[in-house]
C-alpha positions in Angstrom: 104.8 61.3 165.2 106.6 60.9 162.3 106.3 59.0 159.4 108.2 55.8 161.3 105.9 56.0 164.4 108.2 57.9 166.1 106.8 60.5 168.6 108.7 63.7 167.7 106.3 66.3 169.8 104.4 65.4 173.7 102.6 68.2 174.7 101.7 68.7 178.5 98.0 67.4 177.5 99.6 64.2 176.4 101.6 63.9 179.6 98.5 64.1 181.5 96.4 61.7 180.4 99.3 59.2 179.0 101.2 59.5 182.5 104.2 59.7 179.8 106.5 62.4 180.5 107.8 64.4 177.2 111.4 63.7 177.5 110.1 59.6 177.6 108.1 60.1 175.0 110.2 62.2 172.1 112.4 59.5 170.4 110.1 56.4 171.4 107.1 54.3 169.2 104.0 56.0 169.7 102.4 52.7 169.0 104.3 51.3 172.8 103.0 54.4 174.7 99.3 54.6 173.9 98.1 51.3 171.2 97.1 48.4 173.2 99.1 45.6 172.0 95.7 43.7 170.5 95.6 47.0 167.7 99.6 47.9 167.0 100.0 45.5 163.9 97.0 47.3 162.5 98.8 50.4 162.9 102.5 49.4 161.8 100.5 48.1 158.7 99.0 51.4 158.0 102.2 53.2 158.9 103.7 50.6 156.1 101.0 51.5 153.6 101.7 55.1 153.8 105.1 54.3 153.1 104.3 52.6 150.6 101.7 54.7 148.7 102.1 58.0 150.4 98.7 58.1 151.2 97.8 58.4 154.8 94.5 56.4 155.0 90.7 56.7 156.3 91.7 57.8 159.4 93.2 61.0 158.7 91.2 64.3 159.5 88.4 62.5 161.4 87.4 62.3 164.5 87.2 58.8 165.9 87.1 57.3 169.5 89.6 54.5 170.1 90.9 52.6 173.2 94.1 54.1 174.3 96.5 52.7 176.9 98.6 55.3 179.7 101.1 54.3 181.3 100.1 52.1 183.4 98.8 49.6 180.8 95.1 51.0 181.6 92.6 51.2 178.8 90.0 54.1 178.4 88.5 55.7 175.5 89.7 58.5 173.9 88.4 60.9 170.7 91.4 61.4 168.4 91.4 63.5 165.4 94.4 63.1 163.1 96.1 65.0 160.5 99.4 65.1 158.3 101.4 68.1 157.2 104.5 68.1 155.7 108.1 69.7 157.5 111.8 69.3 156.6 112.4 65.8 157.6 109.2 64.2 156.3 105.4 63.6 157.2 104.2 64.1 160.2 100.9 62.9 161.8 99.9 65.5 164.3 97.0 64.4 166.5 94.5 65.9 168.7 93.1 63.6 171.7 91.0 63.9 174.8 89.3 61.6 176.7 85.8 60.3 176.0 83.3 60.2 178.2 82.5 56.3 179.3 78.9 55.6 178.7 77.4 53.3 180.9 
C-alpha cells in the first residue's frame, strides 16, 4: 500500500486468502479489504503519524499475528511482517502475510 492506505500491488497469495481479486484490490483502502472495522482507526492513525513524522512506527519489520478479515467479513489470524521502501511516488509499505495456525 502506499503511504495513503492505498493498495497499489495484490499478489495471487493475497487473492487467496483475502477472496479479493487484484483488479478489486489495486486503487482501493487496504484498511476496507483486510482490518476489521473494531482496529481501522488505529491504523488511519498510524498512517497519520507517518505522515506526520515520517517515521513508520513499531510495527515495521516485525513479525506480528493480527486478526484479518477476507472478503466475506470472516476473521482469522494471520502473521504479517511489514516493511517500507521508498519508489518514485512515495513510501510504500510492502507486506508479507500468511495465515496462522489457530490454536485451540
Amino acid at each position: 500500500m502506499d503511504r495513503d492506505g492505498i493498495v497499489v500491488d495484490w499478489s495471487p497469495g493475497a487473492e487467496t486468502i483475502f477472496g479479493w481479486s487484484k483488479r478489486e484490490a489495486i486503487g482501493a483502502r487496504l484498511s476496507r479489504l483486510i482490518i476489521p472495522e473494531r482496529f481501522r482507526a488505529a491504523h488511519d492513525a498510524g498512517l497519520s503519524r507517518f505522515a506526520t513524522t515520517g517515521q513508520g512506527g513499531a510495527f515495521i519489520g516485525k513479525t506480528m499475528e493480527i486478526v484479518a478479515i477476507d472478503r466475506e467479513g470472516s476473521e482469522f489470524p494471520i502473521e504479517i511482517t511489514i516493511s517500507m521502501e521508498s519508489a518514485p511516488e512515495g513510501p510504500r509499505f510492502r507486506t508479507v502475510v500468511r495465515r496462522a495456525e489457530q490454536v485451540s
